[in-house]
N, C-alpha and C positions, 0 to 999 in steps of 0.2 A: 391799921397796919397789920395787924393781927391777926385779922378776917381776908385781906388781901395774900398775908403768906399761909394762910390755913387752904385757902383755896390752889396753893400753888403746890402746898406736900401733897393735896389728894393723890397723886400721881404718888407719890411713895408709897400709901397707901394700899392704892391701888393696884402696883404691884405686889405686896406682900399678898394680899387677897390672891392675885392669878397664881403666884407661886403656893399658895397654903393647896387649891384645889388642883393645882397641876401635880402635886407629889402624895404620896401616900406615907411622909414622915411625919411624925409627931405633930398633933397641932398647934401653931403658936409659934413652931421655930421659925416663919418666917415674918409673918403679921406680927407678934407680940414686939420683938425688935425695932421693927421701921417702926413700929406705930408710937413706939419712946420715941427714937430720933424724930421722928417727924413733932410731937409733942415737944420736946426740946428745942426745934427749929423756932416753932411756932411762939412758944415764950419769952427765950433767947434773942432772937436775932429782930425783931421790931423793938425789942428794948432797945437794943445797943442801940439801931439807929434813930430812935425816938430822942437819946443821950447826947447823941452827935450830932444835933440839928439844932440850929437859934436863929433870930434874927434881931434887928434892932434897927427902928425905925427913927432917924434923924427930922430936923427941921426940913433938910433939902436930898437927902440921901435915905437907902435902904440898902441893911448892909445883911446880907447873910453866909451862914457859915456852915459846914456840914462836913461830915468824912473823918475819916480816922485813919487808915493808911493810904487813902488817896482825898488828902483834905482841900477842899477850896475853901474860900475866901472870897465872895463877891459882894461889890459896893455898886447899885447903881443908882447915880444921880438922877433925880425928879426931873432935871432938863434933858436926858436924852429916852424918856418914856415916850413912848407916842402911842399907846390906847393900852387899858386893862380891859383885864375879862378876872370873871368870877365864876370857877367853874364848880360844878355840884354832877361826879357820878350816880349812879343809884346807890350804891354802899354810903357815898358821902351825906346825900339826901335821906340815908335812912338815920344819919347818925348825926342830921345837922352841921356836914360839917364842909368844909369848902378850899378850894386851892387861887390861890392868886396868882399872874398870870401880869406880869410886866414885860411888853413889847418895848424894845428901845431901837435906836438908828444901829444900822451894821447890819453884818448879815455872821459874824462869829458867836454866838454865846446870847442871840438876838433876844429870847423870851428868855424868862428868870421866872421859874414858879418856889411858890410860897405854899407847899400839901398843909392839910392839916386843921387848920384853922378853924374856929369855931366861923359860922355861916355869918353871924351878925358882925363879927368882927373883920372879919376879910372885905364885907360892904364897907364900913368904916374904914378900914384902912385903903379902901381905893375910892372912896370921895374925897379923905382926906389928901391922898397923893395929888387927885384928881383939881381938889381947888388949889393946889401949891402949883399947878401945870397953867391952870386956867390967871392965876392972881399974875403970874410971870416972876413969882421968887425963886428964884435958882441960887 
């Protein structure tokens, strides 16, 4: 999460930088600045959401939670899944780490992904979904 908003402040960054060589002020007044906030962003705000993220995986259900001023709440039953996927970007792949990916009936709120996940576990938890789907325990 870290590496994902570190990649997103370069652009703050990156401004400070055109503005340091565009002006002939002092050096730092504009780099030194953004380059705290953007360090601050960078620490700061994947914590918080790292904080406000669970889930909690039932006998027949998977329930997850996330958010803080605009908080959900979502439960979805192993009976209305109709295929996982286990996805690995190249950040995710460099870090072993994997997102789940629960297709259900509907076409509102239809996938449910689970970011984060260590690689091995995200497999385990979609065989295990996977033979609760196949045994026909709902």
């Amino acid at each position: 999460m870290r590496i994902r908003t570190g990649l997103q402040v370069v652009l703050l960054v990156g401004a400070g930088i055109v503005l340091e060589l565009a002006t002939d002020l002092v050096h730092g007044l504009f780099l030194l600045p953004l380059s705290l906030v953007a360090l601050a962003i960078v620490m700061a705000i994947p914590l918080r959401r790292y904080r406000r993220k669970g889930f909690d995986m039932g006998d027949d259900r998977l329930r997850i939670v996330s958010g803080f001023l605009f908080y959900s709440d979502t439960i979805v039953p192993f009976g209305r899944v109709q295929h996982l996927d286990v996805l690995q970007g190249p950040l995710e792949r460099a870090f072993n780490l994997a997102t789940l990916v629960l297709h259900t009936a509907g076409t509102h709120n239809s996938s449910v992904s689970l970011p984060g996940l260590a690689h091995k576990d995200a497999v385990a938890m979609r065989e295990t979904i996977r033979s609760h789907i196949k045994r026909g325990t709902l």
